[in-house]
C-alpha positions as CSV (number, residue, x, y, z in Angstrom):
1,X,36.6,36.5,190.0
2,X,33.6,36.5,187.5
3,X,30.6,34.5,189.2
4,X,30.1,31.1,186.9
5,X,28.0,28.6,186.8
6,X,27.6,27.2,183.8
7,X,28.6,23.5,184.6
8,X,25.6,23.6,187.3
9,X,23.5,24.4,183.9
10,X,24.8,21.4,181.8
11,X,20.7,19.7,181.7
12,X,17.4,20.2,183.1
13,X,16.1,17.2,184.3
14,X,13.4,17.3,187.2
15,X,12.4,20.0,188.2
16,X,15.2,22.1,187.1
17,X,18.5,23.0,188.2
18,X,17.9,27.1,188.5
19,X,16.6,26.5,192.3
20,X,20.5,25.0,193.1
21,X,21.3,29.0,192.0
22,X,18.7,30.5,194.3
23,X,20.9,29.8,197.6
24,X,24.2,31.6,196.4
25,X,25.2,34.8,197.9
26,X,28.4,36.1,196.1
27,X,26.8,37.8,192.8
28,X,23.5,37.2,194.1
29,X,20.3,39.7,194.0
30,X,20.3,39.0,197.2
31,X,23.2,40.8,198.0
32,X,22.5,43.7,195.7
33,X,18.4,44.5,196.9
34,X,18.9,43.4,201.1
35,X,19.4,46.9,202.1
36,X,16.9,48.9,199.9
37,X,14.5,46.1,200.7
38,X,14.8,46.2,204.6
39,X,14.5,49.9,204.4
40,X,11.3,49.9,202.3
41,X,10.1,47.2,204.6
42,X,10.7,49.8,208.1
43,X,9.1,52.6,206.6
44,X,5.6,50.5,204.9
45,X,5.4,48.9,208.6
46,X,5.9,52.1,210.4
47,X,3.6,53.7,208.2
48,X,1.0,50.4,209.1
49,X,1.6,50.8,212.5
50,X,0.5,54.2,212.5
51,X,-2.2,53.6,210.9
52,X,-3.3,51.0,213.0
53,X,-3.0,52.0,216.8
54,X,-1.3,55.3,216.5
55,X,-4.0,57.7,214.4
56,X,-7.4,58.6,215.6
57,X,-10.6,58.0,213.7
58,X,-10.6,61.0,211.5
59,X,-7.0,60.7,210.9
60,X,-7.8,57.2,210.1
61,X,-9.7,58.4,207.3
62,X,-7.5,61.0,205.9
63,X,-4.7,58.5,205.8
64,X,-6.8,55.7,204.1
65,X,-7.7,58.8,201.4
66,X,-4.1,59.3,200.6
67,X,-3.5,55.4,200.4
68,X,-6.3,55.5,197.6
69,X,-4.7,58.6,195.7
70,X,-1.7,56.9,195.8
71,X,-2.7,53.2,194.5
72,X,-4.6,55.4,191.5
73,X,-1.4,57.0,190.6
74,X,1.2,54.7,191.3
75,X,0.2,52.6,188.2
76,X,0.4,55.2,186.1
77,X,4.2,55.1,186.3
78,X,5.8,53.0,183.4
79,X,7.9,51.2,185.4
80,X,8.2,48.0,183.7
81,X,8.6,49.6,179.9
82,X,11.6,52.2,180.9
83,X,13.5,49.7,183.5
84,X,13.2,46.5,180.7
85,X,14.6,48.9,177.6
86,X,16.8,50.3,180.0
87,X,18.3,46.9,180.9
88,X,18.3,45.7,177.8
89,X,20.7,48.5,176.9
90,X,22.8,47.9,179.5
91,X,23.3,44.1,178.9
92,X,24.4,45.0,175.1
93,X,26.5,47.2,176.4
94,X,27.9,45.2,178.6
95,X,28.4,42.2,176.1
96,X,29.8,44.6,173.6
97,X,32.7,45.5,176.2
98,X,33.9,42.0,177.3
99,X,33.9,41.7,173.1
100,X,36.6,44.7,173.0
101,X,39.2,43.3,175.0
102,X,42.1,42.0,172.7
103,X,43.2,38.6,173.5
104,X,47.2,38.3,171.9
105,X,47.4,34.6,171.1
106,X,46.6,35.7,167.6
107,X,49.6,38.6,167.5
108,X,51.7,36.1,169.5
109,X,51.0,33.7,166.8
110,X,51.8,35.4,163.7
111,X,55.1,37.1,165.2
112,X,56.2,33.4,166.0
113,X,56.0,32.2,162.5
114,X,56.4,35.2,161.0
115,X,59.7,36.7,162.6
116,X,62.3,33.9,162.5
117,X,65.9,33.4,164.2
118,X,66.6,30.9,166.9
119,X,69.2,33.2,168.5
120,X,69.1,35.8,170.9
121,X,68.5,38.5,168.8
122,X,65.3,37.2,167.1
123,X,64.2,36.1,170.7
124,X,64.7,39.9,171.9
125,X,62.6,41.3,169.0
126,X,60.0,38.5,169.4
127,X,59.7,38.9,173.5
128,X,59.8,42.5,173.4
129,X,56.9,42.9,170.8
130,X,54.8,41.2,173.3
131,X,56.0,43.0,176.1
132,X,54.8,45.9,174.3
133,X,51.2,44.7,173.0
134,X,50.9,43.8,176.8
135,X,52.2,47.0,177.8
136,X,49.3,48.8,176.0
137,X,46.9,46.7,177.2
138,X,47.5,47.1,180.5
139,X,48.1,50.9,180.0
140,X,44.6,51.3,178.7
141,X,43.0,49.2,181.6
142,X,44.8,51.7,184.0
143,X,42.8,54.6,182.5
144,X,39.4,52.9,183.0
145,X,39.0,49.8,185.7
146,X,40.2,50.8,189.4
147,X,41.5,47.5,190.0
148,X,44.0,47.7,187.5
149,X,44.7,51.3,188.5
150,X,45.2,50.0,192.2
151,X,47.5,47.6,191.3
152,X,50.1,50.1,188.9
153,X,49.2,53.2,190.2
154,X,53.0,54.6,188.8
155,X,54.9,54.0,186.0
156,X,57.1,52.7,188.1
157,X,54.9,50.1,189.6
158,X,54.9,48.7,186.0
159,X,58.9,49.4,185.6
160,X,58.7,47.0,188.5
161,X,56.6,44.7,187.1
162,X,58.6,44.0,183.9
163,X,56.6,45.8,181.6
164,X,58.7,48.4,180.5
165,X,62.3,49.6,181.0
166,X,63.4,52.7,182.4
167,X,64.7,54.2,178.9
168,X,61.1,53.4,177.6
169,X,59.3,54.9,181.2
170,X,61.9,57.8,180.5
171,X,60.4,58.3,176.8
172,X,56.6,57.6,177.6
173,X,57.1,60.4,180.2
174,X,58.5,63.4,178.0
175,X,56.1,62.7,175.4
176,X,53.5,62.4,177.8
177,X,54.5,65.8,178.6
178,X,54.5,67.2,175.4
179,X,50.4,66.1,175.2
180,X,47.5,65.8,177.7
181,X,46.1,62.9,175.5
182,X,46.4,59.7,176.5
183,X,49.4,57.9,175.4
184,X,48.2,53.7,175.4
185,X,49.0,53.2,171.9
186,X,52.9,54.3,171.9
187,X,53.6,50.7,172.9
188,X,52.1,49.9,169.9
189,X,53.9,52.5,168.1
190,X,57.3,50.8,169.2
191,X,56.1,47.4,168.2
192,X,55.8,49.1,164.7
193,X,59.4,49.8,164.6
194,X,60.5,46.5,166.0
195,X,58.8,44.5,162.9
196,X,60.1,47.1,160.6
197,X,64.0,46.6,161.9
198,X,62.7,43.1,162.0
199,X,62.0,42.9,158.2
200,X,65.2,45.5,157.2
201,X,67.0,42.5,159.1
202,X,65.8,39.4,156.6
203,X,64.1,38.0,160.3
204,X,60.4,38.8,158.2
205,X,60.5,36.6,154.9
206,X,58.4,39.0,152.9
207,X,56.0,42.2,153.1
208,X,53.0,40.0,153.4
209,X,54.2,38.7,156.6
210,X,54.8,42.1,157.8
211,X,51.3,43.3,156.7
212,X,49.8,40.6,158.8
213,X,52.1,41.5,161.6
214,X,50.7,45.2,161.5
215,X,47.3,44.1,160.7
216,X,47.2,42.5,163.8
217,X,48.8,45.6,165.9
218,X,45.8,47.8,164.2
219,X,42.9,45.4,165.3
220,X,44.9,45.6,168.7
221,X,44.9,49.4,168.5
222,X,40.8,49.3,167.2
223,X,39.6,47.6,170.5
224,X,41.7,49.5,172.8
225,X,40.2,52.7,171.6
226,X,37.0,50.9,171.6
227,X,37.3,50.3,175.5
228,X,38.7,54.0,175.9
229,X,35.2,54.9,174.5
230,X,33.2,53.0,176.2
231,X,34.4,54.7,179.2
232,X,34.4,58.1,177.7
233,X,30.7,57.8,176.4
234,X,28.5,56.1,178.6
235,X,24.4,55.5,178.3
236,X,22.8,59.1,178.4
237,X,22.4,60.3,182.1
238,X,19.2,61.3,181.4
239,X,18.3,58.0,180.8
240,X,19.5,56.8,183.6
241,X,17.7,59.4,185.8
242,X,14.7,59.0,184.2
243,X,14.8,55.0,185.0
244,X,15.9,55.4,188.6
245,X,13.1,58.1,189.5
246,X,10.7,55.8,188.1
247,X,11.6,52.9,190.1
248,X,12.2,54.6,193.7
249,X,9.1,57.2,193.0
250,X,6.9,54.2,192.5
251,X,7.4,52.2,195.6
252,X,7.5,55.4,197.7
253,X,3.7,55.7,196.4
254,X,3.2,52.2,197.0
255,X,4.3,52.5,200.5
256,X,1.0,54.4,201.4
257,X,-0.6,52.7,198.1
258,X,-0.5,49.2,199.2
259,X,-1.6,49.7,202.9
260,X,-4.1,47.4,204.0
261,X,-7.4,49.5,204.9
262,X,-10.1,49.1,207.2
263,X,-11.9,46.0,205.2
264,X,-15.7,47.6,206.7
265,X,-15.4,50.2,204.7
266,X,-15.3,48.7,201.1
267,X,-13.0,50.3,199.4
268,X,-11.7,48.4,196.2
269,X,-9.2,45.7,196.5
270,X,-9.4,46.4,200.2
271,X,-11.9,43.5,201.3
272,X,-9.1,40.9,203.4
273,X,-6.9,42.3,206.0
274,X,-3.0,41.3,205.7
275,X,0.0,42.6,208.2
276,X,2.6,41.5,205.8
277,X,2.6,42.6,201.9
278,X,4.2,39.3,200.9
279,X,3.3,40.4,196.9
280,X,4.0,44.2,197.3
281,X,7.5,43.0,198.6
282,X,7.8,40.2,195.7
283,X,7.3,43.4,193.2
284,X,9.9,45.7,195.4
285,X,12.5,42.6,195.0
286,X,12.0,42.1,191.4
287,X,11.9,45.9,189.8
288,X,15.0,47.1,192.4
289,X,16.9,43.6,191.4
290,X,16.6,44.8,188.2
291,X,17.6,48.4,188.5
292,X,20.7,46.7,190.5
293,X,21.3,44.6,187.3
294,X,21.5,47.4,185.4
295,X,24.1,49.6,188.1
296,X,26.0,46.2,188.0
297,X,26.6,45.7,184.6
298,X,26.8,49.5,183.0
299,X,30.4,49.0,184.0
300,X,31.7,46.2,183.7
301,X,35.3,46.9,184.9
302,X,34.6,48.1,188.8
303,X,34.8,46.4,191.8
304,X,31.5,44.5,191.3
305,X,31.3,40.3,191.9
306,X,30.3,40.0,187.7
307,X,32.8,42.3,186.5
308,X,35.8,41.5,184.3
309,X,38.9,40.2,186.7
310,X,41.2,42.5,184.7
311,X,44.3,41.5,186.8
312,X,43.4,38.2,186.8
313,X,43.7,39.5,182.5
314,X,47.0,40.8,182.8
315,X,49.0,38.1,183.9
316,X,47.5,35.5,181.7
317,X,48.1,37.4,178.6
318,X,51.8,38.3,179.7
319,X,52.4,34.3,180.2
320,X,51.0,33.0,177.2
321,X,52.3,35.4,174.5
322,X,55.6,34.9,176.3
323,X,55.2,31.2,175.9
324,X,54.2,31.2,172.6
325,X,56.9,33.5,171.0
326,X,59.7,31.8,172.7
327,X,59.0,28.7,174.7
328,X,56.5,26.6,172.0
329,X,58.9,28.6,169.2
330,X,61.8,26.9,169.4
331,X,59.7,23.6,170.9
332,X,57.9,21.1,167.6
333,X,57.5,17.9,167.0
334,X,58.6,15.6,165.3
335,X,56.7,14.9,162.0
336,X,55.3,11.3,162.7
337,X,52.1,9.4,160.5
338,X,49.2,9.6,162.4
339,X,47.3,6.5,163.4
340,X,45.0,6.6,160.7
341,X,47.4,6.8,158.0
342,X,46.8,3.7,155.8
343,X,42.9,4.3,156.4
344,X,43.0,7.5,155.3
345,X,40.1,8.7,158.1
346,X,38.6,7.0,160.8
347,X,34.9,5.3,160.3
348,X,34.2,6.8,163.9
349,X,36.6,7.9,167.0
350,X,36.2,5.7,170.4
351,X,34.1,6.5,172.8
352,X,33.8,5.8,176.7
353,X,31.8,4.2,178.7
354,X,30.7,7.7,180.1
355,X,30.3,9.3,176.6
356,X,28.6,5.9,174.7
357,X,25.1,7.8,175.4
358,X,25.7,10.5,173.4
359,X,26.8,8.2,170.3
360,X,24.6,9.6,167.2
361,X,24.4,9.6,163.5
362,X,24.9,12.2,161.0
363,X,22.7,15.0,160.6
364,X,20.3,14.5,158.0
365,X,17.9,17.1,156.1
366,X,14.5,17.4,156.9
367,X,13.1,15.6,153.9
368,X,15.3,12.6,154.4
369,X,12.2,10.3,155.5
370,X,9.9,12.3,153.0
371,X,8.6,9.1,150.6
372,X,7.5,10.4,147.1
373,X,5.2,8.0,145.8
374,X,5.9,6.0,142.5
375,X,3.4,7.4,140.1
376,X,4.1,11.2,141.1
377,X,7.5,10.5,140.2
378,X,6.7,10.4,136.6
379,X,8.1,13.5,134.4
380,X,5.4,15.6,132.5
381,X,6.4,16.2,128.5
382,X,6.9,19.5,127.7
383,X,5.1,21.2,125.3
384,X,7.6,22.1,122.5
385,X,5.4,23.8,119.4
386,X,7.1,26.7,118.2
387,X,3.7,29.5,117.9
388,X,3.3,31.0,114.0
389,X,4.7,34.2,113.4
390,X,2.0,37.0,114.7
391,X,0.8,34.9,116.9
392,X,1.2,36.4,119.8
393,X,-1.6,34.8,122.0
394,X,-0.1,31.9,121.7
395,X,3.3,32.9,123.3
396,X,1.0,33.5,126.6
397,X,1.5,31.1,129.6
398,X,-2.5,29.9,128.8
399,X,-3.8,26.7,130.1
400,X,-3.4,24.5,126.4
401,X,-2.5,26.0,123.5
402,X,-5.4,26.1,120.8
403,X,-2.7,24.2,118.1
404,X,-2.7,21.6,120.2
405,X,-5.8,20.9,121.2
406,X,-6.1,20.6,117.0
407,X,-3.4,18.5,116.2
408,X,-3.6,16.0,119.3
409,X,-0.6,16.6,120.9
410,X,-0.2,16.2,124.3
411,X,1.0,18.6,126.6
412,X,1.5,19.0,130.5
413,X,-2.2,19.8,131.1
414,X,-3.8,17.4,128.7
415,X,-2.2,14.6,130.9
416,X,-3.4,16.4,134.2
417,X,-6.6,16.4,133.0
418,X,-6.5,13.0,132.2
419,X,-5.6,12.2,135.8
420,X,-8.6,14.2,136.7
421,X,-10.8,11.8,134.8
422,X,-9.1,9.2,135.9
423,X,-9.7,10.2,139.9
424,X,-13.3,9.7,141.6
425,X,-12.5,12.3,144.5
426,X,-15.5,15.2,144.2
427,X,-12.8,17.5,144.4
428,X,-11.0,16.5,141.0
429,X,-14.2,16.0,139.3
430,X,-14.8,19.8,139.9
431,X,-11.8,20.6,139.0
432,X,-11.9,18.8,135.7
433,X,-15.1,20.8,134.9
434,X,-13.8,24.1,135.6
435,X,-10.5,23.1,133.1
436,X,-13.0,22.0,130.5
437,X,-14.9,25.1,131.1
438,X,-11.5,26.8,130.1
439,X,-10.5,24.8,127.2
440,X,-13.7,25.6,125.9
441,X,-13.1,29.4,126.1
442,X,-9.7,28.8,124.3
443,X,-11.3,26.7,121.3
444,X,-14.2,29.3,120.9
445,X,-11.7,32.2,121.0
């Protein structure tokens, strides 16, 4: 089953709650970086050892030149730029998979209000339309996750199962013959003739409820090709080659590269004398847990902790279409008024003991506690003058009209620069000497 752990994630208080997650071993990096990383660590000690008490003193020297050679070059590979974009890649990828799977309660839905009949015969068509949708489904996870595979390796594993009769395995199998393309969607096809007997029969009250019906059975068909080609067209193997000789060619530099060296001969970053590599081996665990991120999640449907339970998929989908076409169809209740009926809504639903913390208001806009004060909330007149005819200056957004400046009238700018004489700020002051500047212009103009 998928790892989860969200309910260990509700809050952060403290110090956090990510350190509970660091002592889990199913799904863990742990389990995924152990055996590269105890490998590494053999082969850097061996090579200290060596180096140490094995290797004479112009040996010494030749190894401690390669160490250097190899620190210089080492950080020339990109490691962190092609194994983040890689991963990042993968992850959408992965997301974009688990968002392809088709979940029937929707089809199962429509085909129980759409397709009616309480008798057997309406029941048949309604069962066996989900028995087909889930047929599919589980067809097309046979062509691309193992487990599913393991567990119907036959048609006649899935005969067994319930899934299909043997008239239908008889039919699947000569048209299978007749084509080497996969055949997931004939299922689907069936279903298609089902609704259409369906609606020839008066069980489908009008063509809209059919179109719905077969909308539903294309959407179905859309993500099951969708999986198909996900596993037909995976991320380009030469990226992935690319990101996996970066990551294993850089720490087989570092294992010479990060060697502690002789300190009395002052070479850089060479001046304190350590057995273990405590950050060297902090940098293995984090770039290989995240190339093992990235094997884990490129496909989702193997035999990995994180991936999809698929069969765990199967039955689910089998027992709640089948309880939602037949068991909940015939099943309602009664029409009764709800407890709020002569209120018309509720002020505010209970709440627990356990739940009164959580008790808030609405949601109100970001302004709500913005206070405009009184005398900005006056309304400027408008200036309404109509400008003569060839006047076309006048028609220009300018600063105050030269009409009515003559006339007296007052207009939005005349009663700013009242305010402005009004005010004793510096500020307003100079900018009531630079409007009068203006006006000035205008009148002279």
């Amino acid at each position: 089953m998928t790892v989860s752990y969200t309910s260990e994630v509700a809050d952060c208080r403290g110090f956090g709650n990510f350190w509970k997650l660091l002592f889990r071993w199913r799904g863990s990096v742990y389990k995924l970086v152990w055996q590269e990383l105890f490998l590494y660590a053999t082969i850097y000690f061996s090579c200290s050892g060596i180096y140490r008490f094995v290797l004479n003193e112009p040996y010494r020297r030749a190894f401690e030149k390669v160490s250097l050679y190899c620190t210089y070059f080492s950080d020339l590979i990109p490691v962190s730029f092609v194994l983040g974009f890689y991963v990042s890649i993968v992850i959408q990828r992965w997301w974009a998979q688990f968002e392809c799977i088709p979940w029937p309660e929707t089809i199962a839905l429509v085909v129980s209000t759409a397709i009616q009949g309480h008798d057997d015969r309406g029941r048949l068509m309604r069962r066996t339309i989900m028995r087909y949708v889930n047929l599919a489904f589980t067809l097309t996870l046979r062509m691309i996750t193992p487990r599913a595979k393991k567990r119907f390796p036959t048609l006649d594993h899935m005969q067994e199962a319930g899934l299909m009769t043997s008239s239908e395995r008889k039919i699947f199998e000569a048209i299978s013959k007749v084509t080497p393309h996969p055949m997931y969607y004939l299922p689907l096809v069936w279903t298609g003739s089902v609704v259409s007997r369906a609606r020839a029969e008066g069980r489908v009250r009008d063509d809209f409820a059919m179109k719905t019906i077969i909308d539903e059975l294309n959407d179905i068909m859309r993500k099951l090709g969708d999986l198909l080609s996900y596993d037909w067209i995976s991320v380009p193997l030469v990226y992935t080659q690319v990101v996996s000789l970066s990551v294993y060619s850089f720490f087989i530099a570092t294992i010479m590269g990060r060697q502690f060296l002789d300190p009395t001969k002052n070479y850089p970053n060479n001046s304190i004398d350590f057995y273990i590599p405590v950050f060297t081996f902090l940098q293995f665990f984090f770039y290989m847990g995240w190339l093992k991120v990235a094997e884990t999640l490129i496909n989702p449907f193997g035999d990995d902790d994180d991936d999809f339970e698929v069969n765990w998929l199967i039955d689910r989908n089998i027992q709640v279409c089948y309880l939602i076409v037949d068991e909940m169809h015939n099943e309602h209740p009664d029409l009764v008024q709800d407890l709020y009926w002569d209120e018309i809504f509720p002020p505010e639903l209970p709440y627990t003991y356990a739940s009164e913390q959580y008790r808030r208001g609405p949601p109100m806009g970001s302004t709500a506690n913005l206070v405009i004060p009184q005398e900005e909330q006056e309304i400027l007149p408008v200036l309404d003058e109509v400008p003569e005819e060839g006047d076309v200056e006048q028609r220009r957004g300018s600063i105050m009209s030269t009409r009515s400046l003559k006339t007296g009238r007052r207009s939005s700018m005349y009663v700013f620069q009242q305010r402005l004489k009004s005010s004793s700020n510096p500020e307003y002051i100079l900018m009531e000497y630079l409007l009068n500047i203006s006006i000035s212009s205008v009148q002279e103009s």
